[in-house]
N, C-alpha and C positions, 0 to 999 in steps of 0.2 A: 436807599443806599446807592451812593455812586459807587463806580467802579471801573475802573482805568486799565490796560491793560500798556504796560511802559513798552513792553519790546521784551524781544529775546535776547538774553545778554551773550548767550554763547548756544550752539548748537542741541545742547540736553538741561540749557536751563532756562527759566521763564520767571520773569517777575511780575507782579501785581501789589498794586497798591489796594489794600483796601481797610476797611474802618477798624478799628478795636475789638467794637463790638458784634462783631460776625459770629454768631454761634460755628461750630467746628463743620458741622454739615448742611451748611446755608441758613439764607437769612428766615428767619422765625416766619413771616408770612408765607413761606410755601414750604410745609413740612415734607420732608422725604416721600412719606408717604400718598401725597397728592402729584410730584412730576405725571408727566406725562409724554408722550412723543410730539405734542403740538407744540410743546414748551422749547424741543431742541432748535435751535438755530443754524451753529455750524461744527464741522469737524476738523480738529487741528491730530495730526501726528506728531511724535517728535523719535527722533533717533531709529526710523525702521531698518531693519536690516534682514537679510536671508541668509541660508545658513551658504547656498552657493555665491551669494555677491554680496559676503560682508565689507564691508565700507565702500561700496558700487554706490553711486548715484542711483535711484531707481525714477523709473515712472508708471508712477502708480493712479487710482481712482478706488470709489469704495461705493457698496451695496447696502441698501438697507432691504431685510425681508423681515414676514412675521414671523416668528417662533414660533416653535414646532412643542409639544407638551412630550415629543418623547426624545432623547436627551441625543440617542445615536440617531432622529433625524436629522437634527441640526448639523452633525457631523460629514452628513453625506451629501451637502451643499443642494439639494434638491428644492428648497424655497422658494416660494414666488414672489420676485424682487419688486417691490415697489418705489423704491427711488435709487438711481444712480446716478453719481457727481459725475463734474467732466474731469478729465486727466489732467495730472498735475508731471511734466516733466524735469526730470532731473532736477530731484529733489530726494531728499530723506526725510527732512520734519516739512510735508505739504501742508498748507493752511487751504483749503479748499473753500471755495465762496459761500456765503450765509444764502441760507434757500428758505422757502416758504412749503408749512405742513399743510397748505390750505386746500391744495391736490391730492393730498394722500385720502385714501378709503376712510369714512367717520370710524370706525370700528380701529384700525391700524390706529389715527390719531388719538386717541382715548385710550391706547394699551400704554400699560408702564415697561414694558420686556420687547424686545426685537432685536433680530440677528444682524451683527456689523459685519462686514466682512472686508478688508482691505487688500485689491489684486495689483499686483506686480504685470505690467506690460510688456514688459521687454523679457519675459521668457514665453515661449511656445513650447505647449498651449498656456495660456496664463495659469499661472500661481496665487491661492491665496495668501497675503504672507502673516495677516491677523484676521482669524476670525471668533468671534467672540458672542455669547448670548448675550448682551447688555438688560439689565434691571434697573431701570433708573432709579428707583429706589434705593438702591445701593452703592450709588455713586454717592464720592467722597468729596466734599467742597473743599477746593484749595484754596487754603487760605495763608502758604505760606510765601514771604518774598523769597526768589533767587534761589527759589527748591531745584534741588537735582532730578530728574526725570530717567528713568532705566529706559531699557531700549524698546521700544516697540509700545509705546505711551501713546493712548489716545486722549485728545484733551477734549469734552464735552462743552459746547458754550449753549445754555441753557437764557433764558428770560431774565435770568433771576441771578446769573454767576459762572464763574467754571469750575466745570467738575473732572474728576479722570475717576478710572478703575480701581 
């Protein structure tokens, strides 16, 4: 399957071209249930916002750690981070550079579950301003052109397509 990515037509929306035949939650050769975290490639946001610097430019970066199996540790940011992107300034929908899983721990790479967490720079001491347990699993293949995106969207670019939450 090819697949294009046209541009952002306005700030909360994103177009993609892609085939007819795209089942709704990716293309049939990698079912749901087989992603993994070696599969992710990059992280896009779109429309982040906080609740003290709504419509602020922000400058932001984001974490990946493993997930925790008890729900309130995940909550108390204690994780041990295995990858962090560089900062993206002044910005709200950062597209953050495509990286390689080929450095992360075999065990992390082979999980389907891992903690995102998106920090805000410009407040002291930093701000999470999204964090989230991701399931790749359960990520949703977008497959529509010129969709609306709500605030605080992370867009997954996977091997195989893009996904969000």
């Amino acid at each position: 399957y090819q697949r294009r990515v046209r541009g952002i037509q306005s700030m909360s929306r994103i177009s993609i071209y892609l085939p007819k035949t795209v089942p709704l939650n990716g293309p049939a050769e990698h079912p749901p249930s087989l992603r993994r975290l070696r599969h992710l490639c990059c992280l896009t946001a779109f429309n982040l916002q906080t609740d003290e610097k709504n419509g602020s430019l922000l400058t932001t970066y984001f974490t990946l750690s493993k997930a925790e199996s008890n729900e309130s540790e995940v909550e108390e940011a204690q994780e041990e981070v295995f990858y962090k992107s560089e900062v993206i300034e002044n910005s709200n929908n950062p597209q953050w550079c495509r990286f390689s899983t080929e450095n992360f721990p075999s065990i992390v790479r082979s999980s389907n579950v891992f903690v995102l967490c998106i920090w805000d720079c410009t407040s002291q001491p930093r701000k999470s301003i999204f964090k989230k347990e991701v399931k790749l699993s359960k990520l949703q293949f977008i497959g529509q052109t010129d969709m609306p995106l709500p605030a605080n969207t992370v867009v997954f670019t996977l091997h195989d397509g893009l996904y969000a939450t």
